[in-house]
matplotlib code that plots the C-alpha trace (Angstrom):
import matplotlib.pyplot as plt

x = [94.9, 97.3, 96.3, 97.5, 98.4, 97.8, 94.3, 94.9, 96.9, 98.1, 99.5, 101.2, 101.3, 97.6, 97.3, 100.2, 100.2, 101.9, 100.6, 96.9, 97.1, 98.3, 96.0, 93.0, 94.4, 94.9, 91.4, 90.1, 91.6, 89.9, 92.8, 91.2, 93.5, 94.0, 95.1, 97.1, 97.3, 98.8, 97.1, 94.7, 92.0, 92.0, 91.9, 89.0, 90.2, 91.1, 87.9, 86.1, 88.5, 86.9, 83.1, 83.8, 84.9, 88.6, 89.8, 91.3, 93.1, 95.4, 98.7, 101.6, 104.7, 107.1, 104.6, 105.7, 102.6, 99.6, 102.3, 101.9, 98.0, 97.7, 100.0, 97.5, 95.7, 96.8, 99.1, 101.3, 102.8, 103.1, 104.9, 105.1, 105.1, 108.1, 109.6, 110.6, 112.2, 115.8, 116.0, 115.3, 117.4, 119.3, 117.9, 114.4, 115.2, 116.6, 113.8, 110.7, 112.6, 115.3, 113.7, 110.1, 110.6, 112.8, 109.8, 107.1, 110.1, 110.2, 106.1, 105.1, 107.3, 106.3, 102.4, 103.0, 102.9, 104.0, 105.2, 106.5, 106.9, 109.1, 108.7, 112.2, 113.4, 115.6, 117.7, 119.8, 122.2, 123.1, 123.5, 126.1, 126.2, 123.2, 123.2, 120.4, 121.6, 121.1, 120.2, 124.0, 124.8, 126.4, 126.4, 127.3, 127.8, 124.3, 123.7, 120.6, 119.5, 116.8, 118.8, 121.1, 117.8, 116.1, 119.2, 119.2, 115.6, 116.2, 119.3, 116.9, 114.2, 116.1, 118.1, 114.8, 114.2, 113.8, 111.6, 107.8, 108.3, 109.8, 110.6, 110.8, 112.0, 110.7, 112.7, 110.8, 112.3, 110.2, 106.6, 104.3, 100.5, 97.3, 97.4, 101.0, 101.1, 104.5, 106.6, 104.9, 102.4, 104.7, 106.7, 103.5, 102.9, 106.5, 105.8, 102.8, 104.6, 107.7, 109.7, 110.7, 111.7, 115.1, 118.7, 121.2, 118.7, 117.1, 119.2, 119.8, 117.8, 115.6, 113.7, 109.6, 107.0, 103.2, 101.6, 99.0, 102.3, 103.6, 100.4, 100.9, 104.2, 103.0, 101.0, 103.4, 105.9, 103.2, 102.0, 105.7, 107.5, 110.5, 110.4, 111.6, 114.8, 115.5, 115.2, 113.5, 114.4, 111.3, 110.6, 108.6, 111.5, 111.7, 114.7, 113.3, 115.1, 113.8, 113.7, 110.8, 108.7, 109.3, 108.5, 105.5, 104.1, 104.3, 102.6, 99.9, 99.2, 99.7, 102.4, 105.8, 108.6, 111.1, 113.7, 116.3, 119.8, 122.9, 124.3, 127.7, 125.1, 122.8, 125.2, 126.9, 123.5, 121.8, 125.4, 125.1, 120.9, 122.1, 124.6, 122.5, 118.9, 121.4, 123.3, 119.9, 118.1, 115.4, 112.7, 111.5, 113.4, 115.4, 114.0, 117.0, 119.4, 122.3, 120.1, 118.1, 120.7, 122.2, 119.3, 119.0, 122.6, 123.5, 121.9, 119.1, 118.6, 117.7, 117.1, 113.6, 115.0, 114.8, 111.6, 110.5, 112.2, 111.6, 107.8, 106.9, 106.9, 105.8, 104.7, 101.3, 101.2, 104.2, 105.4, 103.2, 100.0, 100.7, 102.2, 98.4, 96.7, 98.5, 98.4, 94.4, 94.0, 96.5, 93.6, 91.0, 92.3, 93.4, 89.9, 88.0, 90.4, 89.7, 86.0]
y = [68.5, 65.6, 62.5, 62.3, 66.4, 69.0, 70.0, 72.2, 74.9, 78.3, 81.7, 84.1, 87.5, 87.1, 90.9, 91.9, 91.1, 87.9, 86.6, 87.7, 85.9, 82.5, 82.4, 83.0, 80.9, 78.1, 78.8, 78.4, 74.9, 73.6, 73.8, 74.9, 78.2, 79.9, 83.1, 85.2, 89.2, 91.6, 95.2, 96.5, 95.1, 93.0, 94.4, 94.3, 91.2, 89.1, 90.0, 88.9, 85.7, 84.9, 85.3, 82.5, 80.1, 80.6, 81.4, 85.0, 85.6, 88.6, 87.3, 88.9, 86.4, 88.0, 86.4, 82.6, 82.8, 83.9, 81.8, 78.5, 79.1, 79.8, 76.7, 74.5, 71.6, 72.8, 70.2, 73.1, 76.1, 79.1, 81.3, 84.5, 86.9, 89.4, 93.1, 93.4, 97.2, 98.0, 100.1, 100.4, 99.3, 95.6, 94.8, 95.3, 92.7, 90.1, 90.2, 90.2, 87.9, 85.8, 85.7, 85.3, 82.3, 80.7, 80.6, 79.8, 76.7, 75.4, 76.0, 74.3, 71.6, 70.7, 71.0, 68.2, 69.8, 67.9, 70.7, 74.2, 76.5, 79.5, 82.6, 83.3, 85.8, 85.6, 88.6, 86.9, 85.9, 89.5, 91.9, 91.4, 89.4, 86.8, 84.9, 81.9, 82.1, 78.5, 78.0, 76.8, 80.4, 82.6, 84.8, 88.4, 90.1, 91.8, 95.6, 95.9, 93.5, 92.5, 90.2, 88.9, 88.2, 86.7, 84.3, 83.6, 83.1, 80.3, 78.8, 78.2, 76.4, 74.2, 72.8, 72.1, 69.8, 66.2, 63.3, 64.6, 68.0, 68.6, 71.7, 74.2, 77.3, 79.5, 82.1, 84.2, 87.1, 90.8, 89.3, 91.2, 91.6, 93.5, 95.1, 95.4, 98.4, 98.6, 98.0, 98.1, 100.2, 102.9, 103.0, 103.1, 106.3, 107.4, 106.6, 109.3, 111.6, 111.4, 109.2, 106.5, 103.5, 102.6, 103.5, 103.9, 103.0, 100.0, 97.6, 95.0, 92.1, 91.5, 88.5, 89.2, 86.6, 86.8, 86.5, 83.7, 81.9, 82.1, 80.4, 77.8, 77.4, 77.3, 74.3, 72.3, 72.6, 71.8, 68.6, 67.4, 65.4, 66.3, 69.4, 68.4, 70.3, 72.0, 75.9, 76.7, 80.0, 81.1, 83.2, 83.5, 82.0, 84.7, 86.6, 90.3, 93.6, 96.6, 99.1, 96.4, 96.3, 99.8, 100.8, 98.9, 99.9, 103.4, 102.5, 100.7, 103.8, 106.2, 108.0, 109.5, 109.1, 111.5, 111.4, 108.6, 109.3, 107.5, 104.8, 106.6, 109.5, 107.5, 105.5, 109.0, 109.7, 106.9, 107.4, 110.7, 109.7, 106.4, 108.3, 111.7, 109.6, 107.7, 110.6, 112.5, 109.5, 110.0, 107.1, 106.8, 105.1, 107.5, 107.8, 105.9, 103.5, 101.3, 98.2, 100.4, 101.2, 97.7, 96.1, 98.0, 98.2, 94.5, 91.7, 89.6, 86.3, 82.9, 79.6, 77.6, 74.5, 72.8, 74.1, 72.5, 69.3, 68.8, 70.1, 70.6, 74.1, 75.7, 79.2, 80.2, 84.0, 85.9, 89.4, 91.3, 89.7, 89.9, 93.6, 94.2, 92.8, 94.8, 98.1, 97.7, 96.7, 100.2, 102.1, 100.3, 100.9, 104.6, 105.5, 103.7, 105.9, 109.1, 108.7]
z = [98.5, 99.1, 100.8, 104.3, 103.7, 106.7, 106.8, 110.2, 109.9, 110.9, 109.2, 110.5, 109.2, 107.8, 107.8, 105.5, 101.7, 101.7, 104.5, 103.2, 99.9, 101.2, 104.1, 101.6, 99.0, 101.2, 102.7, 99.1, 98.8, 101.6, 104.2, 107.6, 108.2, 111.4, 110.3, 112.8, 112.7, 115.0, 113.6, 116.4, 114.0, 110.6, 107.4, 105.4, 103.6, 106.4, 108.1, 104.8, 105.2, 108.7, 107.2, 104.8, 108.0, 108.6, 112.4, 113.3, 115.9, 116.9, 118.4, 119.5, 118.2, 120.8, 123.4, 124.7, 125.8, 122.7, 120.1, 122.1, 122.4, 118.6, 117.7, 120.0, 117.6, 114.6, 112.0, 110.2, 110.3, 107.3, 108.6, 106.7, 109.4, 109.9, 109.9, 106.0, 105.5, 104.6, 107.5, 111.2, 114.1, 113.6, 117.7, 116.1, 112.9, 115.4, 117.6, 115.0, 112.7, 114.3, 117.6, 116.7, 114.4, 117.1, 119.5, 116.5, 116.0, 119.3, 120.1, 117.1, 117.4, 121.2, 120.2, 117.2, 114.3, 111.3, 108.8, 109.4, 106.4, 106.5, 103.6, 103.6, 100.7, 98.0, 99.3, 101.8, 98.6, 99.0, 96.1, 93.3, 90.1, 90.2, 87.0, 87.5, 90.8, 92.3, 95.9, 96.2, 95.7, 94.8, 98.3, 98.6, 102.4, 103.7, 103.5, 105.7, 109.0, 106.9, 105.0, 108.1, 110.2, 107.0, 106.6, 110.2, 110.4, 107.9, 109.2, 112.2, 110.6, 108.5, 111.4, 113.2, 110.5, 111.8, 113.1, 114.0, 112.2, 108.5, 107.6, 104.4, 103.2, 99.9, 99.5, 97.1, 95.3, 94.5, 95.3, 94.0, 92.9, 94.0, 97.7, 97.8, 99.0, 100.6, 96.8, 93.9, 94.7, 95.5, 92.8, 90.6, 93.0, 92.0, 88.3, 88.3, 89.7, 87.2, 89.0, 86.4, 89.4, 88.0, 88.2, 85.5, 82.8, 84.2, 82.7, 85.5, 85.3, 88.1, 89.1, 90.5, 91.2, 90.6, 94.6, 93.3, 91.7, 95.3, 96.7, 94.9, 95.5, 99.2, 98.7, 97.0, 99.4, 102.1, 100.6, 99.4, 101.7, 99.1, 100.3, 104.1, 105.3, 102.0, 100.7, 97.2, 95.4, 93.4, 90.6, 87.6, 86.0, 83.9, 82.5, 82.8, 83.2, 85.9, 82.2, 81.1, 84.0, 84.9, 80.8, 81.0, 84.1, 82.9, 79.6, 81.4, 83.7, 80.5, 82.4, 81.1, 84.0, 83.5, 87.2, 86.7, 88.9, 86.9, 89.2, 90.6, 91.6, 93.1, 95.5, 96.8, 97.5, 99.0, 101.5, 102.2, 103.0, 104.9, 107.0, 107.4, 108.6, 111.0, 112.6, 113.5, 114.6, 112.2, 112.0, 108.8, 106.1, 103.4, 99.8, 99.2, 100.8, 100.1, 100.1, 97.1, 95.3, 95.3, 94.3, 91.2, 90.3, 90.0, 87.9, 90.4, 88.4, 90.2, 89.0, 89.6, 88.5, 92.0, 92.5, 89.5, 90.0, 94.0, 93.7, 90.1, 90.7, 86.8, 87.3, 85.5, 85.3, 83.4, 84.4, 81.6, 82.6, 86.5, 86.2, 84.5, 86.6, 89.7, 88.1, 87.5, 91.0, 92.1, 90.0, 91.9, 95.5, 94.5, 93.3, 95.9, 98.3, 96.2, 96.5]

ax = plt.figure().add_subplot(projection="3d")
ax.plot(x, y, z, "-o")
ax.set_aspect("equal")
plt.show()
């Protein structure tokens, strides 16, 4: 840890994936973590996290209230916490997102806290032709209020940046790793049951990042006072295409995907779903959507090189090794489950 560094700190979103990781990784590097949740109770994890010393407590972020209590004495904020779907209402986005961080802001700031972290995500660049991408852009126009309250979210942190409180944004593309349940884990379902994860071949590039490569991110940008006021896009810095991970994800599960809709196909019918799950109201998010289908059909390449000159961000685990390590962890969980 840095001298002079936060040793206090909170994380929001403690109970998700994200969240989970970086509140037990900074844990493990002697940072004294509050970890917030909002599930009725903690997941195993997080309840193992509070055994080994580090603070739970279940806060409600739309509260003025529980968010300036769990902000009291603490010298940073991560704040990782947030609705992250392509679909549900845009009200609901701007409220959990937008809304949510905007309090966090404003709390954290008032109770003297000296750095406030935002997970943003590399999808507010929109979907279209990302070539090393730089933070400078190119932008594309949202499909989903995900990505506007994401990018709105962000636009809101980095102008609270000033005297008394610096602040950062990551904005991490496909994170992924063991217990993510809500991506990769699913389309490793998908895989098994001869769903092949890709559109059109798979032969857009993609960009994913390794969780543990994420936590470290984390610290860096806590303990850099290079990092004040400026966003970080961050990747394995890898140039990898969704046919490769997809390919070896099925080799690594010994599985044989056959289902693969061609593009032109695929976007009819992620319209038609869109339009259809809209018109009767239905809750749940389609098997596909526009936000899908766009991710898959256009090339989704970012440049580190800020990262790496601003915080000497160098990513340590490549997209073989962490895809290994996540699909042994899938046959973990999955058997544990079974049993």
């Amino acid at each position: 840890m840095a001298e002079g560094a936060a040793r206090r700190l909170l994380v929001t979103g403690a109970s998700g994936f994200i969240g989970g990781w970086i509140a037990r990784g900074l844990h493990e590097r002697g940072y004294r973590v509050r970890a917030l949740y909002r599930r009725e109770r903690p997941p195993e994890r997080l309840a193992e996290l509070a055994a080994a010393g580090a603070e739970l407590i279940r806060v409600d972020l739309t509260s003025e209230a529980e968010v300036r209590s769990a902000v009291s004495a603490q010298e940073a904020v991560v704040h990782a916490a947030g609705l992250v779907s392509d679909w549900g209402p845009a009200e609901l986005f701007h409220r959990l997102n937008v809304e949510a961080t905007e309090r966090l802001l404003s709390e954290a700031r008032a109770a003297g806290c000296r750095v406030f972290l935002y997970i943003g995500s590399a999808a507010v660049h929109g979907f279209g032709p990302h070539h090393r991408s730089t933070e400078q852009g190119p932008y594309y126009p949202p499909v989903s209020a995900y990505q506007a309250s994401k990018r709105q979210a962000e636009e809101a942190v980095l102008a609270a940046d000033g005297p008394g409180m610096r602040t950062v944004v990551l904005r991490p593309a496909d994170v992924y790793g063991p217990g993510d349940t809500n991506i990769f884990y699913r389309m490793l379902a998908g895989q098994e049951k001869g769903i092949r994860a890709t559109l059109g071949g798979g032969r857009r590039l993609t960009s994913v990042v390794y969780i543990e490569d994420l936590v470290r991110v984390v610290v860096l940008a806590l303990e850099r006072e290079e990092a004040a006021g400026e966003v970080f896009n961050i990747t394995s810095g890898e140039r990898v295409s969704w046919g490769e991970l997809m390919g070896y994800t099925s080799s690594l599960l010994g599985v044989h995907p056959w289902f693969e809709l061609p593009l032109p196909l695929a976007w009819v019918l992620a319209g038609l779903l869109t339009g259809g799950y809209r018109l009767f109201r239905i809750r749940r998010d389609p098997p596909l959507t526009l936000y899908r289908w766009a991710h898959l059909a256009y090339d989704f390449d970012f440049s580190i090189e800020k990262a790496r000159r601003l915080l000497g961000y160098e990513p340590q685990v490549d997209w073989r090794e962490g895809l290994r390590r996540t699909v042994a962890a899938y046959r973990e969980d999955r058997a544990r489950t079974r049993s």
